[in-house]
C-alpha positions in Angstrom: 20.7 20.3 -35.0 19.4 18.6 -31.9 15.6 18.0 -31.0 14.2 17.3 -28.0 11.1 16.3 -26.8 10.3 16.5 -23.2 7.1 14.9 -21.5 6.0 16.6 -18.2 3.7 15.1 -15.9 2.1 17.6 -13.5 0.9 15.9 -9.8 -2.7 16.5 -9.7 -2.5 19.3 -7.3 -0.4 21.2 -9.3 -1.5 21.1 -12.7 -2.3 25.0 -13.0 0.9 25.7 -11.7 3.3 23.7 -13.6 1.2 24.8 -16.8 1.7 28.3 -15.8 5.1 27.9 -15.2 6.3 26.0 -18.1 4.1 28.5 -20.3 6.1 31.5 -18.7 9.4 30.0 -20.0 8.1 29.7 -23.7 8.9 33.2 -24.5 12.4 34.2 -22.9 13.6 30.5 -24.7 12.1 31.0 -28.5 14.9 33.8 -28.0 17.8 32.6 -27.1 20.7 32.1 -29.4 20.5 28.8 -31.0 16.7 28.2 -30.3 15.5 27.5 -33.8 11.8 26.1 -32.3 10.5 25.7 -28.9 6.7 25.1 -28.1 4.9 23.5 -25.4 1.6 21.3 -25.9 -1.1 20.0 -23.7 -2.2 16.4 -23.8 -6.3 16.2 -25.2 -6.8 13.4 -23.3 -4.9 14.4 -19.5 -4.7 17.7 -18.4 -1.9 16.9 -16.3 0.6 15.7 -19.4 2.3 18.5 -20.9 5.1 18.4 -23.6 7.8 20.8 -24.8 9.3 20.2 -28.2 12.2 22.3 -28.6 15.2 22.3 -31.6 18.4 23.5 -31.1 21.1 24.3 -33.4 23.4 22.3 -31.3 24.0 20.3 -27.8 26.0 23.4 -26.7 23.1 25.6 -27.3 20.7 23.5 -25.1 23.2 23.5 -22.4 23.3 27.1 -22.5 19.4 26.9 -21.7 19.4 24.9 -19.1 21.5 27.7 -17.3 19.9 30.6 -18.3 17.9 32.0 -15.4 14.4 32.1 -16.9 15.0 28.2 -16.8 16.6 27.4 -13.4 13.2 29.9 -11.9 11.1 27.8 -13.7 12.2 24.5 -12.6 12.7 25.8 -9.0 9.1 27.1 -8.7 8.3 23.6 -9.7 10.5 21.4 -8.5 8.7 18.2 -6.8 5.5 19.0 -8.2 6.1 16.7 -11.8 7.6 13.7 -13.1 9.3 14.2 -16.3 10.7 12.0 -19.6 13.3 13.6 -21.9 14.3 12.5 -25.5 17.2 14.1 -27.2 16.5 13.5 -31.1 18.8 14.1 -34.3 17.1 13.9 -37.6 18.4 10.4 -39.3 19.0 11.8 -43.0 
């Protein structure tokens, strides 16, 4: 299993938008096959930081994600407008 924890940083002018957008791709991605979990959160404190935490049943199935086109739309609507910070997790048993 593979978590990941993504930390997105809207530009101040586009805070609505990327919110928007990264809330649109919540849906089509808690269905795709492998997703076990996959939310997104808004910082208290900034507006502008967002996070996705997201587990996968493996690598291959987050791969899979990052092609589907619900994802590449999302990232092309925003693309430029964000700064963003990626952690790939496994679980230490």
């Amino acid at each position: 299993m593979l978590t990941v924890i993504g930390k997105i940083t809207a530009r101040s002018e586009a805070i609505g938008k990327v919110r928007s957008q990264l809330t649109n791709l919540v849906e089509p991605s808690q269905k795709e096959a492998g997703c076990i979990h996959y939310s997104l959160y808004q910082d208290n404190d900034s507006s502008a930081v967002l996070f996705v935490y997201e587990k996968w049943k493996s690598k291959n199935d987050l791969d899979d994600h990052m092609q589907m086109a619900h994802f590449k739309q999302c990232f092309g609507e925003i693309e430029g407008l964000y700064d963003v910070e990626v952690h790939l997790l496994t679980e230490v048993s």
